[in-house]
Structures are given as C-alpha cells and as structure tokens.
N, C-alpha and C positions, 0 to 999 in steps of 0.2 A: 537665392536660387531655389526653383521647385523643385519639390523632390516627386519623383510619381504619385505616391496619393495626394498632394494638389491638382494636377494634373487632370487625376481619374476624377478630382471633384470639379474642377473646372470643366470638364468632358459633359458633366452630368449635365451642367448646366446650360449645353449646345443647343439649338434650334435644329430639323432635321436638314435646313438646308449646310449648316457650319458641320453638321456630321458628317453630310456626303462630301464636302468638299477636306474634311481632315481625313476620310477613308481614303480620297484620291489622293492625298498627300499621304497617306501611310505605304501605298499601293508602289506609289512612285518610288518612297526611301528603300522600301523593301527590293526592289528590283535595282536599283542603286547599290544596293547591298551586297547582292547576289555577284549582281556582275564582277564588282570591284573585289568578293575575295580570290584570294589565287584557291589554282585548280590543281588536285591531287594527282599523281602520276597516273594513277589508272584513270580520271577523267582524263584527261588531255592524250591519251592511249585511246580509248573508247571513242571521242571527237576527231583524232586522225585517221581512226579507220572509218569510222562514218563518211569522212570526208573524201577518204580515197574509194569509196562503196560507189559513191554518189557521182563521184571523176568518173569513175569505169564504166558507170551505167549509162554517162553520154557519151561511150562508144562501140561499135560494132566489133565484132572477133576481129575481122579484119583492120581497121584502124588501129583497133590497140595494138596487135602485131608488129605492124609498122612506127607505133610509139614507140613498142619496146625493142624494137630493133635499132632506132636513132637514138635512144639512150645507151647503147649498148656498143655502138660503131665506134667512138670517137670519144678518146679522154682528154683530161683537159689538166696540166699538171698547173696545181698552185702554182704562184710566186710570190713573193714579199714586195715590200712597195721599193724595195732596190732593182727589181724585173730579174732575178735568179731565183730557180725552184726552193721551194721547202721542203725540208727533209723531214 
C-alpha cells in the first residue's frame, strides 16, 4: 500500500497533462466529500429558511395571502394504516 509520501513522489513525477487531469479528479472527490457529510443543525436551519425566502419570493402579497389562508382552512387528522385517528 502507498503511503502519501509515495504518492507526493509519484505526483512529482506527473506530466502537466496527468496533473490537470488528477486536479479534476481531486476537484471532483472533494465536492464528493462535501456533499456526502451530513449537515449541522444550524446548516439545514439556514438552507430552510433560504428555501422558504426563495418560495415566498415567487409570490405576490396577494397570492401568498391566499396560500396561507388554504393552509389554514382545513385540517386533516392523521390516521394509522387501520384508517382510525392517532392520538
């Protein structure tokens, strides 16, 4: 197995075209990375309210009005998969 200083010496040893193509391969893990760790509470807090900034912004006083009036009309009580409410 390599250990990273192979690695860095094998690196050295690159042509500039093997270098830009292991940049894109670094570029790529790296965002790979990113994406796949999980997200802190205050991130995924910050990203919902982004998200509902963004909702709100494609609609006028009025439309929203009437969003939040249909959300607000008409509850909808659980049920369990037997079709009787949950308590």
């Amino acid at each position: 197995m390599l250990n990273l200083q192979d690695v860095k010496e094998a690196v050295d040893r690159f042509s500039p075209e093997e270098l830009r193509e292991l940049r894109e391969y670094l570029d790529r893990r790296t965002d790979e990375i990113q994406v796949s760790r999980p997200l802190t509470p205050e991130e995924r807090i910050r990203r919902l309210q982004e998200a509902a900034t963004a909702i709100r912004a494609g609609f006028n006083d009025e439309e929203w009005d009437e969003i939040e009036q249909a959300m607000n009309a008409e509850t909808i009580e659980p049920v369990d998969d037997d079709g009787f409410p949950v308590l």
